[in-house]
Structures are given as C-alpha cells and as structure tokens.
C-alpha positions, 0 to 999 in steps of 0.5 A: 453227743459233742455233735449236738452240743453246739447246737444246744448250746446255740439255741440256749443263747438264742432262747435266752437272749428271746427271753431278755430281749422281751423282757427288756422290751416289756421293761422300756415299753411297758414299766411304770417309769421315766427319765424324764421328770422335773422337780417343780415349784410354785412361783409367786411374783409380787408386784406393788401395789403402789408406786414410789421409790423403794426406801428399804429392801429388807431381803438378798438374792436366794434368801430364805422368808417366812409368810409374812415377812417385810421384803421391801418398803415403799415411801410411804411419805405421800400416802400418810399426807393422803391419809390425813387428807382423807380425815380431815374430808371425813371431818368436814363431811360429818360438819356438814351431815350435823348442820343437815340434821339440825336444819331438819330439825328446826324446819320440823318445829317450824312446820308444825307451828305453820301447821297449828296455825293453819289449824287455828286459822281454820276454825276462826274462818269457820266463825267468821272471825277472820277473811279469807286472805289470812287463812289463806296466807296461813295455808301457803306457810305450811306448804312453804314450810313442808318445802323447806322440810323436802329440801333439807331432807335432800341436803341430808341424804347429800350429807349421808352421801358425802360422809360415805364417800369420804370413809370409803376414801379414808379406807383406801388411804389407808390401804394405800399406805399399808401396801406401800409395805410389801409382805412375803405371802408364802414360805420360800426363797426369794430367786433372781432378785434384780430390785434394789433400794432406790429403785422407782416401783411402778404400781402393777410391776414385778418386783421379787419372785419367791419359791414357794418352799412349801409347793415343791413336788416332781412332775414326771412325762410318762408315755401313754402306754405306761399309764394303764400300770399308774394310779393316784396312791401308788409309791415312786422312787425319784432319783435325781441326775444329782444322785439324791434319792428319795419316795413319793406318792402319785397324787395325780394324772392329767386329763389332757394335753395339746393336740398339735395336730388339730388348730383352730382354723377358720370360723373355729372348724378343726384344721386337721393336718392333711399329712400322716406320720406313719411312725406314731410316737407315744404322747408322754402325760405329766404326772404329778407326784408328791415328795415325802414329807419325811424327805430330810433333804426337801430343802436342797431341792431346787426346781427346774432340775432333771429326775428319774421316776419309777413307780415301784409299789402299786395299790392296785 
C-alpha cells in the first residue's frame, strides 16, 4: 500500500493540474473579459466662426463649463459697423421699393386716363367728329403709357429684389457679430488649452477643445473568440490600472474593423497578400460599454486612461 501511494498521489497532481491547466485556458481563451479597455470620450473642437483678435478669454486649462457658457470673445468692433452698414442699405432699399410702388401707381392712373381717352376718341371717329390722326395719336399714348406701366413694374420687381438681398445681409451682420461670442456647446472641460487673449482667430481654426463630461464611456478590444459569451445588456466590472472600480452595462458590438490584409489595388480590385502567417491571431473588436449613472467618481475620470474589463452578469 505505501508502494502504490506515490503513484496515487502523482497521478492526483497530475489529474488536477489537467484540471486547472483547462480551466485556466477556458478562462484567458474563452471568458468574457479583457485587459485592454480604454476610458473614452467626446471631443468637440470649436473653432471661430469669424476672425479677429480675441479680446477676452473667459476660461483656463482644465476648467469645468456648462453648455452655454462664454469661453472666449472676438472684437466685435467691425461687425457692429457692418451691422449698421447693413440697416442703413436696408433703408435705403426700402426708399427705393416705396418710390417704385408709388411710380406704379401714378402710371396706373395715367393709363387709365390714356385709356378713357382713346375711348373717347373712338366713338367721336365713328361720327366723324374728328381725323384719324387724333385718334391715332390718342391710340399710341396708351400704348406709351402701358409701357411705362411694364417698366415700373420691372423697377419693383428690382425693388423687391433689392430689399431681400439687403434682409438677407442685415442677417448675416447679425450673424456674424453673434459668433463673434464663442459658446460652450456641451457640459465638460476645456483640455489643452494653448489660446490666449490677444491671439488673432482665423475664421475656421481651432481654438479650444472641450471634454464632453457628459460622453464618457469604456470601450473594451475583446478578442473574437469571447464574443459569442457578449450581448447588448450584459453587467461588466471595470477596474481601472488606477484601482478605481465601478459597473457598466454593454451598450453595443461593433459591426467591423479593417482588414489589413485586403488593400485596394489597382482599378479598386482586392490586393490580397500573397503570403500566409500560419500562426493566426484572434482579431480583438471594440465593444462599447456604458458607465453607471450612479458611478460617484464618473467625475475623475479621465479619457485615454487604461481599464480592465470582465463581463460578469449575462441576460442570455
């Protein structure tokens, strides 16, 4: 019996290290989880809309702003002329368009008179009252005076014409010295910020990125073989390499990722690698995971930082 005991007892070590060696392996090669996860977030980068030298910047680096608050101030100096520029061309279109409605208006009366005249006229020719020629001339100063009617009517359409074009001006002044006021668009914090008061902002440039507080979630690169074992809904753990722990809820898989080994070629054809690697690598696909509103820390987090992610409670 102490003969046989060895054995035994080899063969039970054996047998149970089988037994976690296979569990260990289900476990890195088959379980739902990851070392590599990202905390992310949305970065808006505004630029201005305008340009001209920034008089005031109302925020510092990695301060905290809520959706509509001032960041930065453009001089507004040029666009408040422009705007009053723009009032005055209104004015003076809508002079105009005034004098073109009252012209139509007195050719119209002097039409009609042209018009009873020739009325007139008409039926003293019929008696023989009066010659041809008068009847005639009474004739032509209708047709002159329904000229004159066609062409003021064309001034007024011109008119009409004029005045939009000077409201769709007077807008875009007034546009134009609203932006020149840059507003935080989201909740979150302003991030490396290198702008500073005096500096001349170019219409279309980059002035201050903002964090939106609001977008932060995790995205975990989980290797395709563990995501049969993922669904939308499912609980995670996230524990950051900080030590900071907290829940999630996956919101979503994604449908693709690039294929390195299919470049477009010529004429757009698939330029497929001739070469094969014979040790084939599970492709890792991001995963989109939502932090917990009730996370009490969701604050401190900061994006770009490194998580590890395990799905621990499954709907399926």
């Amino acid at each position: 019996m102490r003969k046989a005991m060895p054995p035994l007892i080899t063969l039970a070590v054996v047998a149970l290290a089988l037994i976690l060696g296979s569990y260990a392996w289900i476990y890195y090669t088959r379980a739902p989880w990851t070392r590599d996860a990202r905390v992310r977030a949305d970065v808006v980068t505004l630029s201005a809309d305008v340009s001209g030298r920034i008089i005031d910047l109302r925020v510092r680096d990695n301060q905290h702003v809520s959706k509509g608050d001032l960041l930065l101030q453009i001089d507004p100096a040029r666009y408040e002329l422009a705007v009053l520029h723009a009032e005055r061309a209104v004015e003076v279109a809508q002079a105009a368009l005034g004098q073109s409605q009252a012209a139509i208006a007195a050719n119209q009366a002097l039409l009609r008179q042209r018009q009873s005249e020739e009325t007139r006229r008409r039926e003293l020719k019929a008696r023989s009252a009066i010659s041809n020629e008068e009847w005639e001339k009474a004739h032509t100063d209708v047709t002159v005076a329904e000229a004159q009617l066609l062409r003021e009517q064309a001034n007024l359409g011109l008119a009409q014409a004029n005045v939009n074009l000077a409201d769709t001006a007077l807008r875009q002044a007034h546009l134009d010295l609203e932006r020149t006021r840059v507003l935080a668009p989201v909740n979150g914090y302003v991030t490396n910020l290198l702008t500073r008061a005096g500096d001349y902002a170019i219409a279309g440039s980059a002035l201050v990125a903002v964090v939106d507080s609001d977008s932060f979630h995790v995205s975990g690169y989980f290797e395709e073989t563990k995501l049969p074992r993922i669904h939308e809904g499912d609980r995670v753990r996230v524990e950051l390499m900080s030590g900071e722990r907290f829940d999630g809820t996956v919101e979503s898989i994604a449908f693709a990722i690039t294929d390195r080994e299919n470049l477009p070629g010529s004429r757009l054809l698939a330029n497929i690698n001739p070469t094969y690697t014979w040790v084939k690598l599970a492709q890792r696909i991001p995963v989109r995971i939502g932090i917990d509103p009730g996370y009490a820390g969701r604050d401190r987090l900061r994006a770009g930082t490194t998580a590890t992610v395990s799905v621990v409670e499954s709907d399926r």
